[in-house]
C-alpha positions in Angstrom: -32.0 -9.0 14.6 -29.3 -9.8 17.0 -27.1 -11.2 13.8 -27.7 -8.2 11.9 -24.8 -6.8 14.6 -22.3 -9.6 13.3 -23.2 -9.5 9.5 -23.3 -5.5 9.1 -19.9 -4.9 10.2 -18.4 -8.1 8.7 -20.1 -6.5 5.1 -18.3 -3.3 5.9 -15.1 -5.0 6.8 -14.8 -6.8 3.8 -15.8 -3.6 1.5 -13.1 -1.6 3.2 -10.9 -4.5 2.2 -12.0 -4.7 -1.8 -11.5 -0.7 -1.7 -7.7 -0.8 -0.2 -7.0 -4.0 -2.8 -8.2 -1.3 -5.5 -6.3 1.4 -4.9 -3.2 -0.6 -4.0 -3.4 -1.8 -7.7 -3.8 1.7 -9.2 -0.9 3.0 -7.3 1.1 -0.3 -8.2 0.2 0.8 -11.8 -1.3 -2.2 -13.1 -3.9 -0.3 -15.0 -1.6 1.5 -16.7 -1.3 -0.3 -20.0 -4.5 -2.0 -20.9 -4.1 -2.6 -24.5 -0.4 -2.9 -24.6 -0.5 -6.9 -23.8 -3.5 -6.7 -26.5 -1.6 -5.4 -29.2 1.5 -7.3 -28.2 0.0 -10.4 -29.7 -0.9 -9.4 -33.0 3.1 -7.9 -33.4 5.5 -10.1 -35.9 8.6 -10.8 -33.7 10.7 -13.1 -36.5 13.8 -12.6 -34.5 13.2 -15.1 -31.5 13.1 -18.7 -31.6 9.8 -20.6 -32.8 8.5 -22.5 -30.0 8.6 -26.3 -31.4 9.5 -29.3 -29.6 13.5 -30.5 -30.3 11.9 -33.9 -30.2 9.5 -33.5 -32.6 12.0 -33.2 -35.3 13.5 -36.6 -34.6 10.0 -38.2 -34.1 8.6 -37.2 -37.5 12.1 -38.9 -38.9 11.6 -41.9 -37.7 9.2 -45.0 -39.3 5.5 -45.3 -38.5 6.7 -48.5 -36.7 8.4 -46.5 -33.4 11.9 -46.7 -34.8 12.0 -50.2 -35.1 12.9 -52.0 -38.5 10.4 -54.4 -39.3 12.1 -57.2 -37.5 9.7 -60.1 -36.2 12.5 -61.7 -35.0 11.4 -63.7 -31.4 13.8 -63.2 -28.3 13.4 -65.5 -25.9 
C-alpha cells in the first residue's frame, strides 16, 4: 500500500501536466484550421518552381557509361 502514496500523486501530477499542455495549444490556436493543411495539398500552385534536382538534368544528358567516351585506353 505504502507505494500507492508515491504512484497516486505522480498519476495526478502528470494528468495536470497533459491538461495545461492542452489548453496551452488551444489558446496558441493550433486547432484552429484543421482542414486547411488538408486542402492545401490537393490546390494547383503552377506559379512556383517544380521541385527537381538541377543535377538531374545533366545526368540524364550524359551516356550510360558515366560520361566517359568509350575509351579502353590503359594509363599506367
Amino acid at each position: 500500500m505504502n507505494y500507492l502514496v508515491v504512484l497516486i500523486p505522480t498519476a495526478l501530477a502528470m494528468g495536470a501536466v497533459g491538461l495545461l499542455a492542452f489548453f496551452w495549444s488551444l489558446r496558441s490556436g493550433q486547432y484552429d484550421d484543421l482542414d486547411g493543411a488538408a486542402e492545401r495539398v490537393l490546390l494547383n500552385d503552377e506559379d512556383e518552381m517544380p521541385l527537381t534536382d538541377p543535377g538531374r538534368q545533366e545526368r540524364a544528358e550524359q551516356p550510360a557509361g558515366g560520361g566517359v567516351s568509350g575509351d579502353k585506353t590503359m594509363v599506367s
